[in-house]
C-alpha positions as CSV (number, residue, x, y, z in Angstrom):
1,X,100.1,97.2,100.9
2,X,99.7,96.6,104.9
3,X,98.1,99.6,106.9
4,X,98.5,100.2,110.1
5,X,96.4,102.1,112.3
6,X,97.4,103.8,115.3
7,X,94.2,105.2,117.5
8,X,96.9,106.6,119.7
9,X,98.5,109.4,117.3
10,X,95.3,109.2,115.0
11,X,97.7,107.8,112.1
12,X,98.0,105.0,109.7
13,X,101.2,103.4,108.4
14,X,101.1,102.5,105.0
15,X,104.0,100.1,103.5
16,X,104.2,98.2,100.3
17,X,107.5,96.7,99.0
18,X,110.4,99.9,99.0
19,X,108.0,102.4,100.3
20,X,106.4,103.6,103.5
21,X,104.3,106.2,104.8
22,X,102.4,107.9,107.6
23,X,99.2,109.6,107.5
24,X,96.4,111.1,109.4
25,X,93.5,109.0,109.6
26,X,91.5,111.6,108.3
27,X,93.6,111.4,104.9
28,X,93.0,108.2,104.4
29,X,89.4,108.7,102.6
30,X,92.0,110.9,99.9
31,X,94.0,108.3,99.6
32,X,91.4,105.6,98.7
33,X,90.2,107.8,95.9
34,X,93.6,108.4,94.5
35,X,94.0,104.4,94.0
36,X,90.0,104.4,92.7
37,X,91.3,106.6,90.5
38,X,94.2,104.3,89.4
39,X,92.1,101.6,89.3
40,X,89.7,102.8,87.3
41,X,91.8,104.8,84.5
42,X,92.3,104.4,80.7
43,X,94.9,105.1,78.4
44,X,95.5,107.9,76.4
45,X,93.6,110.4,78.5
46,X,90.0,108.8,77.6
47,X,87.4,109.3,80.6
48,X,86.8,106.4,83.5
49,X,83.7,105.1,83.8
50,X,83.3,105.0,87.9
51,X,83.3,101.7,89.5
52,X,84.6,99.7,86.2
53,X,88.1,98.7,86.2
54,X,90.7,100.1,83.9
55,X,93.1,98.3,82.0
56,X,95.7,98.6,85.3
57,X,93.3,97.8,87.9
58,X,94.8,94.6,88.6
59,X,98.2,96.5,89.8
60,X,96.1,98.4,92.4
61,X,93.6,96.0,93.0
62,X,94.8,94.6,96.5
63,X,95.6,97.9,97.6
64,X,92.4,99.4,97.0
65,X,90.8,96.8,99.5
66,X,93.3,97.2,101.9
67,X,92.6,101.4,101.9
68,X,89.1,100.5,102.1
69,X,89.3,98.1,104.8
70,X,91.3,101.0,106.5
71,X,88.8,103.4,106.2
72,X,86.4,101.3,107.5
73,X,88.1,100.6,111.1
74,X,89.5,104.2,111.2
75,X,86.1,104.8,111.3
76,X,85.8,102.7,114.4
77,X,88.3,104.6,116.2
């Protein structure tokens, strides 16, 4: 996933492969926890331990550092 920060509408332009979308900067915290979440989760409805990896994480791995790297220079803005 690239992200794409404009300070000048306070949005960020995420695309990865087929898909594409613009948010307000101050979504972008929601969004790094949605793909925490997906990191982080376990089959069959079992309960995440925070901070270890689930058996996915690898699929949402880059992404995750590229929404936290966002977060951090939205941040700056």
């Amino acid at each position: 996933m690239t992200i794409t920060l404009d300070a000048t509408t306070r949005t960020a332009r995420m695309e990865g492969g087929r898909w594409s979308n613009v948010v307000v900067l101050a979504d972008l915290p929601k969004w790094l926890k949605l793909y925490r979440d997906l990191w982080s989760r376990l089959p069959d409805g079992k309960k995440p331990v925070p901070g270890k990896p689930g058996p996915w994480a690898q699929f949402y791995e880059a992404d995750l550092h590229a929404l936290e790297r966002a977060v951090r220079a939205a941040q700056e803005i």
